[in-house]
Backbone bond lengths (Angstrom), bond angles and torsions (degrees), N, CA, C in turn:
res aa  C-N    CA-C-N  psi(-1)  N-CA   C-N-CA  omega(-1)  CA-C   N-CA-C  phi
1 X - - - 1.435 - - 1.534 108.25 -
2 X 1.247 124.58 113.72 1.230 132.86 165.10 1.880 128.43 -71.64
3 X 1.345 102.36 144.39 1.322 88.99 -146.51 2.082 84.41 -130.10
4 X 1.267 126.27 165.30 1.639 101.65 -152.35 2.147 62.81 -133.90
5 X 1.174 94.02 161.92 1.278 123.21 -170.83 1.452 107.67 -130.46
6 X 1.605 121.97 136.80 1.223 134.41 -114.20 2.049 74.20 -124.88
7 X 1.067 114.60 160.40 1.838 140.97 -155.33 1.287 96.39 -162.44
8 X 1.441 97.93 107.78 1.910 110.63 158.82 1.209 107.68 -84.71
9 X 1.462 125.19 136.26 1.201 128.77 -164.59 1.657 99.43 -101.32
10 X 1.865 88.56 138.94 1.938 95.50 -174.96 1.276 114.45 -92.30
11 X 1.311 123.76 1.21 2.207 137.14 163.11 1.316 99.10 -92.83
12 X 1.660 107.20 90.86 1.567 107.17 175.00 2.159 88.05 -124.61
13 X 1.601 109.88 146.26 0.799 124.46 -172.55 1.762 105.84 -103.04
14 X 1.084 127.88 75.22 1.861 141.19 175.17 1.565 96.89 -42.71
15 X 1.445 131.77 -54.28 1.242 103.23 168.42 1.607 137.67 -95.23
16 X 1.031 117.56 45.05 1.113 127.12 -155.86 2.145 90.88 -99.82
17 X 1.489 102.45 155.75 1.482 109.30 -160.81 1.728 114.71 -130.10
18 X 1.364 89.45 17.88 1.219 124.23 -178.87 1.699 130.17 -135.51
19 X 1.391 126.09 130.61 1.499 104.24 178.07 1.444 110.48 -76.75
20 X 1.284 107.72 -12.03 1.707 94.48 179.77 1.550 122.68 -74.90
21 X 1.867 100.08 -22.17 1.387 114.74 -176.63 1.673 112.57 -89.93
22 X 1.298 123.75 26.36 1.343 142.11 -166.19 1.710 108.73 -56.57
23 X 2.193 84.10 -50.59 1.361 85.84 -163.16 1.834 100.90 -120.54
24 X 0.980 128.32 178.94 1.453 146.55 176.49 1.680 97.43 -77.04
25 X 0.869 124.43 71.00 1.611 119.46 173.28 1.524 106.85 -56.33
26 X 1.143 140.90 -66.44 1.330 143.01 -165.26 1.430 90.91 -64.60
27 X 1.306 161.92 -36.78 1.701 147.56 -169.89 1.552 80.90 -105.41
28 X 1.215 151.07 38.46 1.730 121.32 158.02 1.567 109.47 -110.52
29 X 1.460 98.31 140.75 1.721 92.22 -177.97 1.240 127.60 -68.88
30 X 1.261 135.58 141.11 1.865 123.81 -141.27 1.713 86.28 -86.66
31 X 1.312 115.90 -36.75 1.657 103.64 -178.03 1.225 105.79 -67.71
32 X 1.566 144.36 -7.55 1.366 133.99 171.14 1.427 112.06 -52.25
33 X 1.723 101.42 -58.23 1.661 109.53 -174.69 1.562 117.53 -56.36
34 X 1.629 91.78 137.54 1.497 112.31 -163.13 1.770 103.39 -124.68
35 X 0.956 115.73 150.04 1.778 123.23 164.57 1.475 98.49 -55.22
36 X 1.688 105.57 169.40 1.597 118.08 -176.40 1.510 112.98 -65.00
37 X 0.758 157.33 9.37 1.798 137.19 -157.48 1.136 108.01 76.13
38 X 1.702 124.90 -71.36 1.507 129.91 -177.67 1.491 114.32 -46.81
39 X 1.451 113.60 -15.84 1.622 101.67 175.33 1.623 115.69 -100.03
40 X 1.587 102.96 -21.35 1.480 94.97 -159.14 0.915 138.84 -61.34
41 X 1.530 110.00 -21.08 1.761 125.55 167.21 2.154 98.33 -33.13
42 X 1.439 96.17 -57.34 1.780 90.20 -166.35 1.838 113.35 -67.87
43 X 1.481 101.70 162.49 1.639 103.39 -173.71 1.871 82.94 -88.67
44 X 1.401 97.32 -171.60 1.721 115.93 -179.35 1.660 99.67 -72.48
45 X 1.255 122.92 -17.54 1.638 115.20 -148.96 2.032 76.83 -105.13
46 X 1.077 123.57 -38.61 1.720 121.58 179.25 1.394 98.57 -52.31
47 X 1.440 127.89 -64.02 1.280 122.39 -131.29 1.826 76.95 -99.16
48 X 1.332 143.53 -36.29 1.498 115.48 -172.45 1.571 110.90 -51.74
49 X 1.856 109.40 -46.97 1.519 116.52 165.23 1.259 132.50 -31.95
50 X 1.180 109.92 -52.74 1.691 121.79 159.18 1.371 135.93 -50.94
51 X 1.446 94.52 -33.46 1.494 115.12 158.94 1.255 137.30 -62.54
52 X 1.621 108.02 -72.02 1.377 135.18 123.67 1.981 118.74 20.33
53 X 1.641 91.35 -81.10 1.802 117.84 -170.74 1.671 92.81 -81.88
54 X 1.352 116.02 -30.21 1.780 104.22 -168.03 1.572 108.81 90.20
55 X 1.226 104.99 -6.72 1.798 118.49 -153.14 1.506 88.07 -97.55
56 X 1.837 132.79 115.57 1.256 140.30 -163.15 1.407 79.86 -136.91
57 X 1.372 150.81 -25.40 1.267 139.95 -166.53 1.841 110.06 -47.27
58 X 1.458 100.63 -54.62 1.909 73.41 167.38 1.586 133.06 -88.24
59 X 1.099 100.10 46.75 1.716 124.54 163.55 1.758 96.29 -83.85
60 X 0.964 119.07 111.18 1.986 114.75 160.73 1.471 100.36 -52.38
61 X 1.820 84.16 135.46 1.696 98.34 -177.77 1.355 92.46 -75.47
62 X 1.359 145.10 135.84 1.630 151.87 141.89 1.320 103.88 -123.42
63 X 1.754 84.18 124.56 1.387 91.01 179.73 1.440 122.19 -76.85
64 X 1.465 144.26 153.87 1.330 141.31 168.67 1.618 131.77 -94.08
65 X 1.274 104.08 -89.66 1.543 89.35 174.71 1.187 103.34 -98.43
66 X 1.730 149.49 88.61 1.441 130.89 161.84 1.446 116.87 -110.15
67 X 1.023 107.36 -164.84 1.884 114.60 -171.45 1.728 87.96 -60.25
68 X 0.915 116.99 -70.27 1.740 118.43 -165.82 1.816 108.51 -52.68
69 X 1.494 126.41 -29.52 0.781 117.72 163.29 1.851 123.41 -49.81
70 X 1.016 78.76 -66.56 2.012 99.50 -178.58 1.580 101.64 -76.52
71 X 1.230 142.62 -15.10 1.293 113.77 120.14 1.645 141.99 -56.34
72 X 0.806 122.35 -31.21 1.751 122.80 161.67 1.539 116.24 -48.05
73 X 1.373 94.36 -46.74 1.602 110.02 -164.37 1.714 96.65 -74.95
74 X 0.902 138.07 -64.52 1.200 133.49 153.69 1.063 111.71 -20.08
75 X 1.519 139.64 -67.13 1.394 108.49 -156.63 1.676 101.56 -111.81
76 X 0.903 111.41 42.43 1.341 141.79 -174.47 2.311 99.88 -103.65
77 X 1.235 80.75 -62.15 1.285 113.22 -171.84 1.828 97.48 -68.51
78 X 0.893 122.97 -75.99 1.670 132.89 159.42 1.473 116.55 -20.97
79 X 1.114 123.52 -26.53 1.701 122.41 -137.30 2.160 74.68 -140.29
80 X 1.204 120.44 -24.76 1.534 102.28 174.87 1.564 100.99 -78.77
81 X 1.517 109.79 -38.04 1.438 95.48 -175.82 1.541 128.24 -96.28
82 X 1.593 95.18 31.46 1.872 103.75 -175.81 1.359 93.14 -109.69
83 X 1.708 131.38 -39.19 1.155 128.75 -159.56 1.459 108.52 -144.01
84 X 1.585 124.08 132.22 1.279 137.88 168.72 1.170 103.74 -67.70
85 X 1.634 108.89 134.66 1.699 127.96 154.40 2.165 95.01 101.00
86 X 1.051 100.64 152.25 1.349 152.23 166.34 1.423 97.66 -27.67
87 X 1.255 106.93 -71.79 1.655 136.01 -162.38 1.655 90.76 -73.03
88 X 1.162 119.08 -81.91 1.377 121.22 -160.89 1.428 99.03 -52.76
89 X 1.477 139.97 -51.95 1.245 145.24 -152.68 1.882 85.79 -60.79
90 X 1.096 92.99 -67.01 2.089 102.83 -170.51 1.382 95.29 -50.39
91 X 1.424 166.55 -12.07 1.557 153.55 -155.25 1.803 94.95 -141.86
92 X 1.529 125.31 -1.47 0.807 114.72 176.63 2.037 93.73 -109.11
93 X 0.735 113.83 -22.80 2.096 127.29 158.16 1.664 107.08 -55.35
94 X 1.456 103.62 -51.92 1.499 92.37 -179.94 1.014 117.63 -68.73
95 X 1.417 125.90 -34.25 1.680 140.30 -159.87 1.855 87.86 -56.94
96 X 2.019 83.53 -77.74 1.681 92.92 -173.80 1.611 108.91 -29.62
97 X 1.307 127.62 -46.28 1.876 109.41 -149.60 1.706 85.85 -107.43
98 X 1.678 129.06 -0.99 1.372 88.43 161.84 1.928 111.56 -100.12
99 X 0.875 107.49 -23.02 1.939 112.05 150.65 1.355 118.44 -36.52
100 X 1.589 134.32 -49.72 1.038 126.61 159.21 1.590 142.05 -76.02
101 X 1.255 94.44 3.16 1.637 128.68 -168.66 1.871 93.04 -98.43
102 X 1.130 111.41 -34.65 1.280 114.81 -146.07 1.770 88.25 -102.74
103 X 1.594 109.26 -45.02 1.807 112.44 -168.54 1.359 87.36 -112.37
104 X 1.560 130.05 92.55 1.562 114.10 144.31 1.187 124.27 -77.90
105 X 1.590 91.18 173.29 1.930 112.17 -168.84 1.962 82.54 -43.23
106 X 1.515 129.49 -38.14 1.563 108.98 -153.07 1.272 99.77 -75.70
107 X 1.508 133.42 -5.80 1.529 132.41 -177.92 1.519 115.25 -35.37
108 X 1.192 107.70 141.44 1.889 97.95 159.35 1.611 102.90 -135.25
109 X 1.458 89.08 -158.80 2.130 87.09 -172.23 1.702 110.57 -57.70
110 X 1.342 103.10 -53.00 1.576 124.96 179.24 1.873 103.43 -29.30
111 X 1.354 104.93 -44.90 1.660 113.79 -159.22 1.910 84.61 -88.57
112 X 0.952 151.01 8.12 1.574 152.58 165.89 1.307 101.47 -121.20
113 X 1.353 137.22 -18.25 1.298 100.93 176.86 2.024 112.11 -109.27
114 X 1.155 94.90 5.35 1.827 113.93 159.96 1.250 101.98 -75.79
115 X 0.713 137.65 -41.55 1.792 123.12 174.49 1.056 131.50 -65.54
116 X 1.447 128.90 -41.18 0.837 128.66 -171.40 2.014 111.61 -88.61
C-alpha cells in the first residue's frame, strides 16, 4: 500500500488576509499540491471505498475549528507571552486548564474557601 508524502509549499503569501490567499496559487507547482494530512495515512484504493460506501467512520474524528479549539489557542497564545521556553509555556497550559477544571463558572465563595 502506497502511502503519498506531504510538501510544504515555498509560494506562501505573509500578507495575505485570507486563509485561502495564504499561498500564490497561480506560481505553485501543481505536483507540489498534496491532500490534507487527515487523509494521508489511507492509499487511493481506501479513500475511493470510503467514498464509494459513504462510510467515513474510520476517518479519526479531529476536531477543527470548535469552542475548545479557540480555547487552546487562546491560552496557548496567553501562556507564550507570560512565560519563556517550551517547558514552562506547556506546565503553565496545564496549570491554566487544571485551575479551570478545578473553579468553574458554577464556583461560589464556599468552593474557595474549602481549599484552602
Amino acid at each position: 500500500m502506497e502511502r503519498r508524502q506531504f510538501t510544504s509549499p515555498k509560494v506562501m503569501n505573509f500578507e495575505a488576509e485570507s486563509y485561502r490567499d495564504l499561498l500564490y496559487w497561480n506560481k505553485l507547482d501543481k505536483s507540489l499540491l498534496t491532500e490534507p494530512p487527515l487523509t494521508m495515512a489511507y492509499s487511493d484504493d481506501e479513500l475511493k471505498e470510503f467514498a464509494s460506501h459513504g462510510d467515513f467512520r474510520k476517518l479519526p474524528d479531529i476536531p477543527c475549528h470548535n469552542q475548545a479549539i479557540e480555547r487552546n489557542v487562546q491560552i496557548t497564545t496567553q501562556s507564550a507571552a507570560a512565560v519563556i521556553g517550551k517547558d514552562k509555556r506547556h506546565q503553565n497550559i496545564l496549570s491554566t486548564n487544571a485551575s479551570r477544571h478545578k473553579f468553574t463558572k458554577d464556583s461560589n465563595k464556599d468552593d474557595f474557601y474549602s481549599t484552602l
